[in-house]
N, C-alpha and C positions, 0 to 999 in steps of 0.2 A: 556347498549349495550350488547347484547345477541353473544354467542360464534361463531355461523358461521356468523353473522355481522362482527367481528372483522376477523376472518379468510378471510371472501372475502374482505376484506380492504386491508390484508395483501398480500392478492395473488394478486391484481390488484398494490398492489406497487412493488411488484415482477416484474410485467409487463410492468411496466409502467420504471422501474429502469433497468431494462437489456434490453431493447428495446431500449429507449433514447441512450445508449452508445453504443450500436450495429449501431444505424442508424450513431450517430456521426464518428464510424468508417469506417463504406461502404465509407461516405461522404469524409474524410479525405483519405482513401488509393484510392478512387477512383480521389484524385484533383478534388473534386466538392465543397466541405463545401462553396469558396468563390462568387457559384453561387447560393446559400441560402440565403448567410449570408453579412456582408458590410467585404471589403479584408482584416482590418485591426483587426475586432473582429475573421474574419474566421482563419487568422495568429495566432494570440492569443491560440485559444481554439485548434487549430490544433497540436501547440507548443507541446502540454498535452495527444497526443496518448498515448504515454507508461503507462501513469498512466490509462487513458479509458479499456486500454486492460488488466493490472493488475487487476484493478476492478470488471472485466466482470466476467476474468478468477478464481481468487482468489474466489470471491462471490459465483458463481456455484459451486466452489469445496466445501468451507464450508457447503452451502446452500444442495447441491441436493447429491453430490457424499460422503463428509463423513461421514452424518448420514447412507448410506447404506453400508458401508464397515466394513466386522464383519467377522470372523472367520479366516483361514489361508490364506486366498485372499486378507486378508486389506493389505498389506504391499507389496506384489505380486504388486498385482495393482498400488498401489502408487508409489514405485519405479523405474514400467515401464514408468506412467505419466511422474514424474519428469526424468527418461532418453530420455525420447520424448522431452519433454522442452529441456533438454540442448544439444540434438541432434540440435533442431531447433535453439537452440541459435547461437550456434556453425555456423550452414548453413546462416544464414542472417547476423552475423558477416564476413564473409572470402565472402560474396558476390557480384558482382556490381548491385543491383538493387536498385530503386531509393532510396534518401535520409526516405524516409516515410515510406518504407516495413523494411528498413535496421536496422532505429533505432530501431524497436522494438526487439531486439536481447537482450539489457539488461533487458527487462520484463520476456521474456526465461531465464537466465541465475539466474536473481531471483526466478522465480515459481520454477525452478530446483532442490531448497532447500527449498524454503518457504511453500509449497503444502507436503512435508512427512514431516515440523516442525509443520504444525499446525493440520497433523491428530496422532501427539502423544498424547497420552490419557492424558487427565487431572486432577485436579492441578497437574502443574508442584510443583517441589520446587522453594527455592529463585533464582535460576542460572540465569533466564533469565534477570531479569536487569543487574545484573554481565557481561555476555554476552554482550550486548549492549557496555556498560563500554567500554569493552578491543575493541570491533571491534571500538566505536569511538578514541579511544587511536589509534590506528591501523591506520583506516583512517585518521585523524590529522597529524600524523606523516607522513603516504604517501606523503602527500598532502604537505607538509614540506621541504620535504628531498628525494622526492623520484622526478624523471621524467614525462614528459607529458604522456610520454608513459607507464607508471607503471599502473598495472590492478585497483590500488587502483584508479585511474584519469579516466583511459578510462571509468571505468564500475562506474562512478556516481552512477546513480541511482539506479542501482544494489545493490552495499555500502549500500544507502542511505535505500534502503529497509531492509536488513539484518540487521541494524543496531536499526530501529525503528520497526520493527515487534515484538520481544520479551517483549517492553515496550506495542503497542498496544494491542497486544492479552495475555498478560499472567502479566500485574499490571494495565495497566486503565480498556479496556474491557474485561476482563475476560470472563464475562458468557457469550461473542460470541460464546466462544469453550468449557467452563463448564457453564449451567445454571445453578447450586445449589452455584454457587461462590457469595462472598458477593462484591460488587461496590461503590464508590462513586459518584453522581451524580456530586460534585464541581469538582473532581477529573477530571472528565470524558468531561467536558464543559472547564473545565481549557485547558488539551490539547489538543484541538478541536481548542483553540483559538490559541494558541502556532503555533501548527500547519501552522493552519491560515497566523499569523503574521510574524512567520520568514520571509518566501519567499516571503511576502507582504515588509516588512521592505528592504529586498536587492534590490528589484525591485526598492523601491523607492529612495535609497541610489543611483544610478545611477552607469554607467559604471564604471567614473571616479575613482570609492567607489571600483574596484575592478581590478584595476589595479596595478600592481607591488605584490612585496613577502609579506610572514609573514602572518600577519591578512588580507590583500586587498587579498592574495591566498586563503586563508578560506569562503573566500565573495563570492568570482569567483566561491568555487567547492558548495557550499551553492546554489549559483542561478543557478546552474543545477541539482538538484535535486530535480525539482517541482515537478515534474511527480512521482516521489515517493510518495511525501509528498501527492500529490494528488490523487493517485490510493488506498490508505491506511485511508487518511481521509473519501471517499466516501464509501469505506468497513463498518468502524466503523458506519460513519453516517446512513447508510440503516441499519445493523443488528441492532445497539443499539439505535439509534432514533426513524429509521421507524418502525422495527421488533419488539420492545420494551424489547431483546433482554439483561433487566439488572440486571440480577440473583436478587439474595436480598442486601436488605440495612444494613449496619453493624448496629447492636443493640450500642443506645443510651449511652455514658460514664456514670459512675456513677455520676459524676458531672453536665453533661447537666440535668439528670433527676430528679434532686433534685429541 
């Protein structure tokens, strides 16, 4: 397969992947999805705007904006985005408009930081799993000990992004943000499926599963956090699946090679 073969493959999944989730959201912020779709799968897939718009947003900015951001303006730039994000976050949280424009206020409130953490240059060092660490220590405990009201509750998905970005971009997919980084393929399908399964697993544990304190409270903040799980998975899946986006394979143990 010859290199602008592959290249026009790539750009028509380009097209074909931010187009999809563009129309899904006209559909969805316009209250139409469930004149497409049957009411109950349009409920479903509608539930999953914030993660759609993370996707969209997140994608574009890897994809198009921070391979062109280079000299005294990268950071200029970036900072303004991310002040625009938590401007807007801000404005659809504190507002009355409908349920569907409102919630996306925690994909704002994420891009706010997550958009100038992934145009830092790369390899990081070890921190970023660490990171993770302490913010789920952090969330756990909110979630614990703290009130319904406590930002660690209100901003779910928010959390839920902060929390899993530094493990997606910076120890399974790597070369989404350095391609000279070396990947696992087991690694990289392992939590693909992880991913997957949690929020599949809660779902199918049922309400009942997450009612009352302790673990059933961990269940409850667990099954609102799909939109995360899902705006993040679609990321990896387009750059590292579709994009093929998976720097190199670590060189052979001296034991496998024997």
């Amino acid at each position: 397969m010859t290199t602008s073969t592959i290249t026009g493959q790539r750009r028509w999944l380009g097209w074909v992947f931010y187009c999809t989730l563009l129309l899904l959201m006209v559909l969805i912020l316009a209250a139409a999805l469930d004149s497409v779709l049957p009411a109950e799968l349009a409920r479903r897939i509608g539930y999953n705007s914030e993660g759609y718009t993370l996707a969209i947003l997140l994608g574009a900015w890897i994809q198009f904006a921070r391979p062109r951001l280079d000299g005294s303006t990268r950071w200029a730039l970036t900072f303004l985005v991310g002040a625009a994000s938590l401007t807007l976050a801000l404005t659809l949280f504190t507002s009355d408009l409908p349920s569907r424009f409102k919630t996306l206020n925690e994909t704002f409130f994420a891009l706010s930081l997550l958009l100038p953490y992934v145009t830092l240059a790369r390899p990081l060092r070890r921190w970023p799993p660490a990171v993770s660490a302490v913010l789920l220590v952090v969330v756990v405990a909110g979630v614990a000990l703290g009130s319904g009201d406590s930002p660690v509750v209100l901003l779910a998905e928010t959390m839920a992004v902060f929390v899993l970005a530094p493990l997606a971009f910076d120890w399974v997919d790597r070369a989404i943000l350095d391609p000279q980084a070396q990947t696992s393929t087991r690694l990289r399908y392992a939590w693909y499926a992880l991913l997957i399964a949690i929020p599949l697993v809660v779902v199918l544990l049922g309400d009942d599963a997450r009612e009352g304190g302790g673990v059933h409270e961990v269940l409850q903040y667990v099954g609102r956090v799909h939109e995360a799980v899902i705006g993040l998975l679609l990321v990896q899946l387009y750059f590292a699946v579709g994009l093929q986006r998976t720097g190199t394979v670590p060189p052979p143990r001296t034991s496998d090679a024997q």
